[in-house]
Steps between C-alpha positions, in 0.01 A plus 500: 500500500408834399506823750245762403529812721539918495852422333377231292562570030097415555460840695644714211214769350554729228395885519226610397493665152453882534186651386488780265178761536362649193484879433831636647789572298862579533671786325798714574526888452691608265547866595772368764846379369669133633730585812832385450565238721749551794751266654443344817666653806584266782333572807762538818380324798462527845660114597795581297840490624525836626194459735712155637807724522308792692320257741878343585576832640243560686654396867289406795666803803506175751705335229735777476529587894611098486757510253643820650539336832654189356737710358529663809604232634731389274700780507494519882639111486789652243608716797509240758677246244745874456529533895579158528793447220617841688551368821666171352727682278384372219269730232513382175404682174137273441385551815508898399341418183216357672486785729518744166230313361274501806528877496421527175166324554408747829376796382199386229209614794262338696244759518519485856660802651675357820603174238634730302701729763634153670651422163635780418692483832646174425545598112748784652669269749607280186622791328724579761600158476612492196631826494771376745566178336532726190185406269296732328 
């Protein structure tokens, strides 16, 4: 059986030879010198890494009001966890580590004003935390 279609070896043409015109001619001046022939430069692009690094950074202010009250949050829970061990009588050294750390995370901005006021408020009631349990 033989299958003759658009991608069929029958379908294959060869170009057409190119005509030449009569009369016209080719010549070069000679009253200008070869240029000497420069090496190629690559071109920097747009979609290059840096433009993948740049959009990374770019952060989304709803994004950024979320993380801040996550960490918010967290610290706030740090506190409690603090409060608690305090009125057991039992406050060990990780559980100020984790309050350290929360603090550490509080003060990166939200870009909301009254965000930003609350956690500075709780960012200073963890320093005075730590400043009595003696952690700088």
């Amino acid at each position: 059986m033989r299958v003759n279609g658009p991608n069929g070896t029958a379908a294959v043409t060869t170009p057409a030879a190119a005509r030449r015109t009569a009369g016209g001619t080719f010549t070069l001046a000679e009253t200008k010198a070869p240029q000497p022939q420069t090496p190629a430069v690559a071109l920097r692009t747009l979609g290059g890494i840096d433009a993948l690094i740049a959009l990374q950074g770019i952060e989304d202010p709803l994004e950024r009001r979320r993380r801040a009250v996550k960490q918010g949050a967290r610290a706030l829970d740090a506190l409690d966890e603090l409060k608690l061990g305090l009125l057991s009588g039992g406050i060990d050294h990780a559980m100020l580590l984790r309050l350290k750390a929360a603090a550490a995370d509080l003060m990166q901005g939200s870009g909301d004003d009254g965000l930003d006021r609350l956690l500075g408020e709780i960012d200073l009631r963890v320093a005075v935390e730590l400043a009595k349990a003696g952690i700088n």
